[in-house]
Structures are given as structure tokens and as C-alpha cells.
SEFIZA-3560 file (N, C-alpha, C; in Angstrom, 3 decimals):
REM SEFIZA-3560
<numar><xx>20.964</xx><yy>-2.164</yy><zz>6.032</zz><atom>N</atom></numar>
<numar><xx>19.515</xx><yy>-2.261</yy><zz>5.948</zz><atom>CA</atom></numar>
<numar><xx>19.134</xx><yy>-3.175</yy><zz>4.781</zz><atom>C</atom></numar>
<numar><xx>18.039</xx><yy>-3.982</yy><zz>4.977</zz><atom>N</atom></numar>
<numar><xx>17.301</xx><yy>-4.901</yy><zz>3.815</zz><atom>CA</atom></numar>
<numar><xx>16.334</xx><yy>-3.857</yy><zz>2.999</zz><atom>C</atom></numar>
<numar><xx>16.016</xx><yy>-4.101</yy><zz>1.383</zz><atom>N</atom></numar>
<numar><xx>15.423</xx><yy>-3.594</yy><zz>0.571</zz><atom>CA</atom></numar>
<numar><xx>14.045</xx><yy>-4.918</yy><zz>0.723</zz><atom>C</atom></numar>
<numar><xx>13.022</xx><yy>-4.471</yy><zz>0.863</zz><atom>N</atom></numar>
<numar><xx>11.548</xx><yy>-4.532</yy><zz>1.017</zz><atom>CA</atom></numar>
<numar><xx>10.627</xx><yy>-3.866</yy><zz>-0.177</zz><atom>C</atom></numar>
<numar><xx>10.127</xx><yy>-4.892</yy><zz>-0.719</zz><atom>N</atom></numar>
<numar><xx>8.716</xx><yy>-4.655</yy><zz>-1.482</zz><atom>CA</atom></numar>
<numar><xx>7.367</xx><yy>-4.719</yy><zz>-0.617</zz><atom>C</atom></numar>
<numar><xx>6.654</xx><yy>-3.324</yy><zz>-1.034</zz><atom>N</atom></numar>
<numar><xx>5.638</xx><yy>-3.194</yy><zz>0.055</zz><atom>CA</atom></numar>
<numar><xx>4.201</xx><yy>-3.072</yy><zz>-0.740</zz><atom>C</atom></numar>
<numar><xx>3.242</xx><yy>-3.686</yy><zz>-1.125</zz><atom>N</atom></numar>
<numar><xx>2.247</xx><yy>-3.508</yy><zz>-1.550</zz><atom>CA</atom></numar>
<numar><xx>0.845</xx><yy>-2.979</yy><zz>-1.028</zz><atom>C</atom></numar>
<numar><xx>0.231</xx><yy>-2.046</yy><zz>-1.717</zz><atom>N</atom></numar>
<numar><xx>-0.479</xx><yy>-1.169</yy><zz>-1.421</zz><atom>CA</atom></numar>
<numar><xx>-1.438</xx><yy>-1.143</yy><zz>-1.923</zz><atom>C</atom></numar>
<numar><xx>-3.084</xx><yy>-0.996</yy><zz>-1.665</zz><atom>N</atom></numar>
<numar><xx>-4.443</xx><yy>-0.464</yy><zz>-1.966</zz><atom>CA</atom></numar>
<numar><xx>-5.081</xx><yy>0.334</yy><zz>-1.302</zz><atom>C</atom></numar>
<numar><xx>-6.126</xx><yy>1.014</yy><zz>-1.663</zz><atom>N</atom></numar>
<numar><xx>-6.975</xx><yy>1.633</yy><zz>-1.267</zz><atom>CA</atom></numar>
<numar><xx>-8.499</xx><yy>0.699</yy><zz>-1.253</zz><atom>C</atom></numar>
<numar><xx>-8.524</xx><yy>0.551</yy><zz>0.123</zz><atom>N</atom></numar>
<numar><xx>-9.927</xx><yy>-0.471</yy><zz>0.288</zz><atom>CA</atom></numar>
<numar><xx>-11.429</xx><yy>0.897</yy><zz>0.278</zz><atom>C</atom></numar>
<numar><xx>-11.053</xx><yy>1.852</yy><zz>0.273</zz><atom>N</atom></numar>
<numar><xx>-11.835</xx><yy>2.752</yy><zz>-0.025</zz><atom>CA</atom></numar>
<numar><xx>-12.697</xx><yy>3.094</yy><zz>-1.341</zz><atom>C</atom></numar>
<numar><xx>-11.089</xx><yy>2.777</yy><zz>-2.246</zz><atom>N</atom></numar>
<numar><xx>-11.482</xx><yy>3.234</yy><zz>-3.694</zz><atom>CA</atom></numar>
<numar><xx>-11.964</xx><yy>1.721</yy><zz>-4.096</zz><atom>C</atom></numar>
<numar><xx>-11.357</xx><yy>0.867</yy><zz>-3.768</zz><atom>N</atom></numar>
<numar><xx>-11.770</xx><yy>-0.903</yy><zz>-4.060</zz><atom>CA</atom></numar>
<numar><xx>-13.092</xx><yy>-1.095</yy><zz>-3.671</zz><atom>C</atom></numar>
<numar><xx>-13.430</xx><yy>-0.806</yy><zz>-2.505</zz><atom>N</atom></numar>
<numar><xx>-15.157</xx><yy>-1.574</yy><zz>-2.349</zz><atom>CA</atom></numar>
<numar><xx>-16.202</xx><yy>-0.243</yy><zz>-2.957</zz><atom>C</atom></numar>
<numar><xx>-15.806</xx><yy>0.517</yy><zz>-3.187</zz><atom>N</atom></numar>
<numar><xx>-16.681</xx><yy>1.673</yy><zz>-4.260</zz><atom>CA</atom></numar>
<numar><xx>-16.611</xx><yy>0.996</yy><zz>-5.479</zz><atom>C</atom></numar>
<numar><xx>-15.645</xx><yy>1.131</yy><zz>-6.292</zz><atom>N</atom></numar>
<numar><xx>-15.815</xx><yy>0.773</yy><zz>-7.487</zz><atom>CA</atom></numar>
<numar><xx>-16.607</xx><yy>-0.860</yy><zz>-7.659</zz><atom>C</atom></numar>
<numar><xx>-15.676</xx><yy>-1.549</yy><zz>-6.670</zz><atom>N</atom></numar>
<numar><xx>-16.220</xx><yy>-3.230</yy><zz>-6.592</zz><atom>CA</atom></numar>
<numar><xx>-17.944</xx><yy>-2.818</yy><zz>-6.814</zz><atom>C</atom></numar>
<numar><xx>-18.351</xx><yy>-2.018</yy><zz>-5.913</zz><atom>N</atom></numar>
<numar><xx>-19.870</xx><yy>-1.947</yy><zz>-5.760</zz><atom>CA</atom></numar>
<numar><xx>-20.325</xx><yy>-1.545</yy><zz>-6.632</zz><atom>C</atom></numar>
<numar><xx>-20.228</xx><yy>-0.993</yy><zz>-7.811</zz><atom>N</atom></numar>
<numar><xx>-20.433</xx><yy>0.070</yy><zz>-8.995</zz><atom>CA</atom></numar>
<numar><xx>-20.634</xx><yy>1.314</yy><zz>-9.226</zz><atom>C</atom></numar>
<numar><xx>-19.838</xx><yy>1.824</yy><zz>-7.452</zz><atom>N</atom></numar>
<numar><xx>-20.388</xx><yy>2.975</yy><zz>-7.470</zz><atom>CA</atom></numar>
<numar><xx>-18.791</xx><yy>4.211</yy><zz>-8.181</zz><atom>C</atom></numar>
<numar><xx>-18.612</xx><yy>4.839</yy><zz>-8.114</zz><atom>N</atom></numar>
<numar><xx>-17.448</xx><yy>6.080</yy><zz>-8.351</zz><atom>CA</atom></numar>
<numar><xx>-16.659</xx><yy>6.129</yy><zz>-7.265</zz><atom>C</atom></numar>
<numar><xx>-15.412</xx><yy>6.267</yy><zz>-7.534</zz><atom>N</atom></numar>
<numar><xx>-14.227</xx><yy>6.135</yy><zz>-6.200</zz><atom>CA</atom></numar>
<numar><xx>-14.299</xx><yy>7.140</yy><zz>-6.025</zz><atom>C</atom></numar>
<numar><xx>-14.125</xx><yy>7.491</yy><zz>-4.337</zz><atom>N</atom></numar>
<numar><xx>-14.092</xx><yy>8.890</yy><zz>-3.308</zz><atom>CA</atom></numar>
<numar><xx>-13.236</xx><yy>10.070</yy><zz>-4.166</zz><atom>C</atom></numar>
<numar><xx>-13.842</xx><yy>11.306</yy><zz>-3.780</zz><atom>N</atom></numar>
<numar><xx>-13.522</xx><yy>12.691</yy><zz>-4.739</zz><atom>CA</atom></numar>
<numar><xx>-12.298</xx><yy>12.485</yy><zz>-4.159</zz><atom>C</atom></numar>
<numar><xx>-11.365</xx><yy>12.628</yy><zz>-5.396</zz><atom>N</atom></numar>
<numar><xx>-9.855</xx><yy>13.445</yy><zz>-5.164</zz><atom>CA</atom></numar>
<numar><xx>-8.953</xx><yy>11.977</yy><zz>-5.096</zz><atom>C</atom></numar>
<numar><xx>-9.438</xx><yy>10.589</yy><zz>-5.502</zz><atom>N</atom></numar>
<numar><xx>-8.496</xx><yy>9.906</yy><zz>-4.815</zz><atom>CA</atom></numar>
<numar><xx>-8.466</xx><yy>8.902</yy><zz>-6.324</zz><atom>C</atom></numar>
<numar><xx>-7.637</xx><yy>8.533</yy><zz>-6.641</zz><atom>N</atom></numar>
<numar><xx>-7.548</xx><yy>7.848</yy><zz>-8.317</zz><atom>CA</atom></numar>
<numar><xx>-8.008</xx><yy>6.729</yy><zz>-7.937</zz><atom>C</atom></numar>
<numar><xx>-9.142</xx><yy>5.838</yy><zz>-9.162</zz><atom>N</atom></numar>
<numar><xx>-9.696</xx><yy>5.241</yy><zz>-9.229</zz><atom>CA</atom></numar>
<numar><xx>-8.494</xx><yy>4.258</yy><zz>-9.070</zz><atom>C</atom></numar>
<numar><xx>-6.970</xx><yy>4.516</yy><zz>-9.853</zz><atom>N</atom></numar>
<numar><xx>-6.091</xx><yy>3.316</yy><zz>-9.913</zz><atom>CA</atom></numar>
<numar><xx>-6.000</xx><yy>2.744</yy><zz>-8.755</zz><atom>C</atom></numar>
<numar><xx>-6.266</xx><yy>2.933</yy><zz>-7.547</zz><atom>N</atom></numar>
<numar><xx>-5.775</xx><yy>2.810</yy><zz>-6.180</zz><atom>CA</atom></numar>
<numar><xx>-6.913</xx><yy>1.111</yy><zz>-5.874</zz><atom>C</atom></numar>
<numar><xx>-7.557</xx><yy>1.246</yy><zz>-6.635</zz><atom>N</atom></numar>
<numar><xx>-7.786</xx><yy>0.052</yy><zz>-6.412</zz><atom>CA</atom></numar>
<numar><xx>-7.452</xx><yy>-1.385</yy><zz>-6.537</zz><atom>C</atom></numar>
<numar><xx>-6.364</xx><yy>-0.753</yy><zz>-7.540</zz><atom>N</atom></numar>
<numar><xx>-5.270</xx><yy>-1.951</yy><zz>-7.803</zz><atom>CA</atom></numar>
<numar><xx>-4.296</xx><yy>-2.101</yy><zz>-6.665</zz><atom>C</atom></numar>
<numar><xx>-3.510</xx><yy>-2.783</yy><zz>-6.903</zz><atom>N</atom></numar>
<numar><xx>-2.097</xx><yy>-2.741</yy><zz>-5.544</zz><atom>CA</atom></numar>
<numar><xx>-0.584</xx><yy>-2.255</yy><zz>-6.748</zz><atom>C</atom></numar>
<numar><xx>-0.562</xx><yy>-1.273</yy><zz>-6.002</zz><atom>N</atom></numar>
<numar><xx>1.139</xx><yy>-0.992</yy><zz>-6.131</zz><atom>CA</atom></numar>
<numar><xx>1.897</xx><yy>-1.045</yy><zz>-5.194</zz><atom>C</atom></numar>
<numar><xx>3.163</xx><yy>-1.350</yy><zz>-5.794</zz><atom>N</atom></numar>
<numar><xx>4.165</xx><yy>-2.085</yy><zz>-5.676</zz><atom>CA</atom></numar>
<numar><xx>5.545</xx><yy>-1.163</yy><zz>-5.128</zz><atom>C</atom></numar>
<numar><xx>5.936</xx><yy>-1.212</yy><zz>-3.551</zz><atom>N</atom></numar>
<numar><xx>6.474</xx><yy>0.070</yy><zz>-3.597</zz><atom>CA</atom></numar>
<numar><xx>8.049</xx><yy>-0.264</yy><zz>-2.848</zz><atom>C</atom></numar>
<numar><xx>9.064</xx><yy>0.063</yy><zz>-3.119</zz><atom>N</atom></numar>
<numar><xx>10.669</xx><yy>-0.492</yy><zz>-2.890</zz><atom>CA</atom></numar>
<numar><xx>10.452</xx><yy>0.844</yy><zz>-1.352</zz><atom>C</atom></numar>
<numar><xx>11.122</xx><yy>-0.031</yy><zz>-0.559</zz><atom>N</atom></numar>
<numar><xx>11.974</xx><yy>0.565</yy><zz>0.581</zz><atom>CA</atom></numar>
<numar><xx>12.522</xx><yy>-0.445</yy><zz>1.457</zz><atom>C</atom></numar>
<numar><xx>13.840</xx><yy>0.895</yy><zz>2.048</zz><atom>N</atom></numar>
<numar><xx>14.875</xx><yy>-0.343</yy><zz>3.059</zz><atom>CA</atom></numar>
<numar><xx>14.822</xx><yy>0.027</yy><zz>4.364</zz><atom>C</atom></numar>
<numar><xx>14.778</xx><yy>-0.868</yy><zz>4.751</zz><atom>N</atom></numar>
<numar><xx>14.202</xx><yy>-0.783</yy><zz>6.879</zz><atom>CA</atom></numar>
<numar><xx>15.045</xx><yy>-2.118</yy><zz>7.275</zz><atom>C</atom></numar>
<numar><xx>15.017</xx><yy>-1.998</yy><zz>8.697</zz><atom>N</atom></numar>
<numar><xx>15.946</xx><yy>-2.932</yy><zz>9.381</zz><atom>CA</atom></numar>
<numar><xx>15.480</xx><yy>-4.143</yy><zz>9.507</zz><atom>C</atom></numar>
<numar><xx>13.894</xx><yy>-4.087</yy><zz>8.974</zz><atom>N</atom></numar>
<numar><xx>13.122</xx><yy>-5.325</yy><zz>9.602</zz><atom>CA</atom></numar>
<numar><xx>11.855</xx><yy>-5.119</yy><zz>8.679</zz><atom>C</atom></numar>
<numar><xx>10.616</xx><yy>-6.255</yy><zz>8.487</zz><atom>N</atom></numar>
<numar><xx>9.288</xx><yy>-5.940</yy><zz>7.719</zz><atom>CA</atom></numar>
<numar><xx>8.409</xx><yy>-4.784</yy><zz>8.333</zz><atom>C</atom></numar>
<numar><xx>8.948</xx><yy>-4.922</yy><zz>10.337</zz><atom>N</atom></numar>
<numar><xx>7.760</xx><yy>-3.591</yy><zz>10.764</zz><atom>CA</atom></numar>
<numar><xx>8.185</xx><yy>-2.360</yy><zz>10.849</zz><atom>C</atom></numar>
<numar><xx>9.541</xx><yy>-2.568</yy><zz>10.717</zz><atom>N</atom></numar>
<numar><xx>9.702</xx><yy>-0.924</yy><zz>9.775</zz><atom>CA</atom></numar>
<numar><xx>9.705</xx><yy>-0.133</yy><zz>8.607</zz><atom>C</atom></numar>
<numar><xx>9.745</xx><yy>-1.263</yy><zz>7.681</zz><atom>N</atom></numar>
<numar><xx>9.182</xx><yy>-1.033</yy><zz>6.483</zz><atom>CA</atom></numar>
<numar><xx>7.783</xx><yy>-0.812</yy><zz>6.397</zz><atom>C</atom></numar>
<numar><xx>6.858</xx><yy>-1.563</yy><zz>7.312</zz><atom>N</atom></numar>
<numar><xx>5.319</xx><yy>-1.374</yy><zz>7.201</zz><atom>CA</atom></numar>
<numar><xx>5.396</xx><yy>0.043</yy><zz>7.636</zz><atom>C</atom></numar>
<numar><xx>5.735</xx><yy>0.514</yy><zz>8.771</zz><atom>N</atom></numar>
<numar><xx>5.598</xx><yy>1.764</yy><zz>9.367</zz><atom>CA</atom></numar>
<numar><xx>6.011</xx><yy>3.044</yy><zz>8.376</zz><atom>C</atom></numar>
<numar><xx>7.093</xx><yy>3.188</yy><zz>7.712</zz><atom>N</atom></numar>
<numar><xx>7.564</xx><yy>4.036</yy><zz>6.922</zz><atom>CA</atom></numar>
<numar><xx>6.012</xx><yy>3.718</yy><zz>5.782</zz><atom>C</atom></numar>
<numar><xx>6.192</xx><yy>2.573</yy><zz>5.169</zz><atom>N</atom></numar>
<numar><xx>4.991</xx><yy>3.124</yy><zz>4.189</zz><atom>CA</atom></numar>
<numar><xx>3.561</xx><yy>3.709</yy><zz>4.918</zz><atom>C</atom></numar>
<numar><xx>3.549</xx><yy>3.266</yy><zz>5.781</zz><atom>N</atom></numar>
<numar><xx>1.800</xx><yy>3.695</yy><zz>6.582</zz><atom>CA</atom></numar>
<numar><xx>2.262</xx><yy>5.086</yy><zz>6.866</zz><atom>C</atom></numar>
<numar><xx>3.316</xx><yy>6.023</yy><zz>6.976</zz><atom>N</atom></numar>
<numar><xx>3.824</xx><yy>7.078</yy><zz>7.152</zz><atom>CA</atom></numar>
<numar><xx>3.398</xx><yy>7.686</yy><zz>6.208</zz><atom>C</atom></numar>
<numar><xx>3.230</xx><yy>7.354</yy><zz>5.005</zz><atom>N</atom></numar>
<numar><xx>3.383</xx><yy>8.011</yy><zz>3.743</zz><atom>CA</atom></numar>
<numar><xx>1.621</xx><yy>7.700</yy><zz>2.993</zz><atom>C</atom></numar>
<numar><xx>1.168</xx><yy>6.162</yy><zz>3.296</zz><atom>N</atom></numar>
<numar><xx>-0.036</xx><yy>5.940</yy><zz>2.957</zz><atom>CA</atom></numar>
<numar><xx>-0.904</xx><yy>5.574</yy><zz>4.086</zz><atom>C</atom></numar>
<numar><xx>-1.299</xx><yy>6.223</yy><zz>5.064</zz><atom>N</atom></numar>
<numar><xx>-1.891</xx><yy>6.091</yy><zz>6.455</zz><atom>CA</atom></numar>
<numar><xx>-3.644</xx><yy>4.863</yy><zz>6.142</zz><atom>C</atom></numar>
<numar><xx>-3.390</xx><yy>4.250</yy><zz>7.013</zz><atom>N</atom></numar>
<numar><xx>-4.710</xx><yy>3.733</yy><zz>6.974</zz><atom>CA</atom></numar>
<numar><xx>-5.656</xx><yy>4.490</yy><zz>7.187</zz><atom>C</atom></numar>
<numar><xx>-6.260</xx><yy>5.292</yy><zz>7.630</zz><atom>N</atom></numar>
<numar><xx>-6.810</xx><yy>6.356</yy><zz>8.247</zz><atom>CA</atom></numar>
<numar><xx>-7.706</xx><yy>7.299</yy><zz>6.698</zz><atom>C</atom></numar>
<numar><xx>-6.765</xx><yy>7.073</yy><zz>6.034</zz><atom>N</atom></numar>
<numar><xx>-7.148</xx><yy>7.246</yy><zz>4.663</zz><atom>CA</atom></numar>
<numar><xx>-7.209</xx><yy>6.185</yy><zz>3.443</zz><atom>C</atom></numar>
<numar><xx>-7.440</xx><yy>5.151</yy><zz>4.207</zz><atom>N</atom></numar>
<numar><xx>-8.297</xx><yy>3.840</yy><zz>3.268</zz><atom>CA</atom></numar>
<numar><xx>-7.174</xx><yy>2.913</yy><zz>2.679</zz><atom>C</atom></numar>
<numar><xx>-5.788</xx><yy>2.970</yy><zz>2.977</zz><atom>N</atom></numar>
<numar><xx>-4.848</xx><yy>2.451</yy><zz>2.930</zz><atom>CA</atom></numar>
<numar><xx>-4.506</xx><yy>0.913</yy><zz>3.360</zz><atom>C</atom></numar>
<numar><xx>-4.064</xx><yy>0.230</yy><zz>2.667</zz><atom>N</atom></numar>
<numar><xx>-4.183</xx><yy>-0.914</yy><zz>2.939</zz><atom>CA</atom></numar>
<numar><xx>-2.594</xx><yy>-1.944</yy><zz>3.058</zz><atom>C</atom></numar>
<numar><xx>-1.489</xx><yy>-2.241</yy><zz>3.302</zz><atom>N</atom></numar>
<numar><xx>-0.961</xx><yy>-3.245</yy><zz>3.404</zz><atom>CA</atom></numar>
<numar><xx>-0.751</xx><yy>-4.250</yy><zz>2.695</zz><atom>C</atom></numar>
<numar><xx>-1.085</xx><yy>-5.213</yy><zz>1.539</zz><atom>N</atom></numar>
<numar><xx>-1.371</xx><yy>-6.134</yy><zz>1.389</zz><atom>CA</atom></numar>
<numar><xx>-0.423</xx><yy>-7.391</yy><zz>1.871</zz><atom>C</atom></numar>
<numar><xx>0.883</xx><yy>-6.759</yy><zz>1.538</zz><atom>N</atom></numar>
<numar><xx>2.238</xx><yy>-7.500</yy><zz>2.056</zz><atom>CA</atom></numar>
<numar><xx>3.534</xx><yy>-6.942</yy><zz>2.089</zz><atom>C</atom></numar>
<numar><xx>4.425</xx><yy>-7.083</yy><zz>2.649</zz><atom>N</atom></numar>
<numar><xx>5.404</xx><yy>-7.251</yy><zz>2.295</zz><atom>CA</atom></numar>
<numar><xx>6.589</xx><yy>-8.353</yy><zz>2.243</zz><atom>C</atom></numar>
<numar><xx>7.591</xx><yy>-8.364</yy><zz>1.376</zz><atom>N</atom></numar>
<numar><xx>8.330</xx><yy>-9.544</yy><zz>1.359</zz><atom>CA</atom></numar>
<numar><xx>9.999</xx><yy>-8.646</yy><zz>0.622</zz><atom>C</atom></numar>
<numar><xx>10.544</xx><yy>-9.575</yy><zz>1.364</zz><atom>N</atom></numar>
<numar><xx>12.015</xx><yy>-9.217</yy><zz>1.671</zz><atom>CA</atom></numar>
<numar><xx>12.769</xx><yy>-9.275</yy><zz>0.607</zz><atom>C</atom></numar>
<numar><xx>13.545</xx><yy>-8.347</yy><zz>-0.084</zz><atom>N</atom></numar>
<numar><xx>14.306</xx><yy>-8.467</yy><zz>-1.963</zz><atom>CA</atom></numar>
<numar><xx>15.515</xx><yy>-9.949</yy><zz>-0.798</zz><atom>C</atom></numar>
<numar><xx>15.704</xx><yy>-10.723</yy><zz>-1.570</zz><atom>N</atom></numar>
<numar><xx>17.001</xx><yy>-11.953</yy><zz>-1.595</zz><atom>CA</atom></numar>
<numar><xx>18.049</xx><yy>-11.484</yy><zz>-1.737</zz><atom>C</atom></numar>
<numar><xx>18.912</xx><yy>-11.411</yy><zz>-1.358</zz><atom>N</atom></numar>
<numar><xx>20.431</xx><yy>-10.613</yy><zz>-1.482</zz><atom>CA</atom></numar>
<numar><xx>21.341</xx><yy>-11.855</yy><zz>-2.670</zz><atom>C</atom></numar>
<numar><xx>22.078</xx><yy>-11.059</yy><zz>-3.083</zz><atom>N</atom></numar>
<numar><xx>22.541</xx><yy>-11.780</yy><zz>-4.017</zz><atom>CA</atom></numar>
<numar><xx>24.331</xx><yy>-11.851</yy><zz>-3.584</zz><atom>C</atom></numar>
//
């Protein structure tokens, strides 16, 4: 399996705060940043899938990219 960097936001907590308003109860304001998250899948759309497993769009989750670690 390939090791995958998967980056992540909350477009929920992002266009609240963007707007000036307070990010949704219960959900950290940090989320409006993108983190940065390691996993290994056979391919990029299984890596997308495992993280959307864990950070569902459904709950304001966002994608931004992923890109493949270079083997050495």
C-alpha cells in the first residue's frame, strides 16, 4: 500500500467564522484551518474514502487534497 497525505477543513466552521459570526456548537473553531492527515490505501480514492469515513461531509467536511508520500 502507498502512504497518502490527506487534507482537511470544515467549510462549516470556515464560512462562519469567515463571516464574523461563531463556529457551530461543539465543533473547534481550529477546523477552519486544514489539517494534515497520513494514511495508506491502494490508490487516492481510497484514501479519500477512509478519511470521509472518519470526517464525513455530511458534517461540513471538506477534502482539500490529497497527494501521494514519494517512495524513497
Amino acid at each position: 500500500m502507498a502512504k497518502y497525505q490527506v487534507a482537511i477543513y470544515n467549510k462549516w466552521v470556515r464560512d462562519r467564522i469567515r463571516a464574523g459570526d461563531d463556529p457551530p456548537k461543539g465543533i473547534d473553531p481550529a477546523w477552519e484551518e486544514v489539517y494534515y492527515f497520513d494514511t495508506e490505501a491502494i490508490n487516492e480514492e481510497q484514501a479519500k474514502e477512509k478519511m470521509l469515513h472518519q470526517y464525513p461531509t455530511a458534517q461540513g467536511f471538506i477534502i482539500e487534497g490529497v497527494e501521494k508520500y514519494l517512495s524513497s
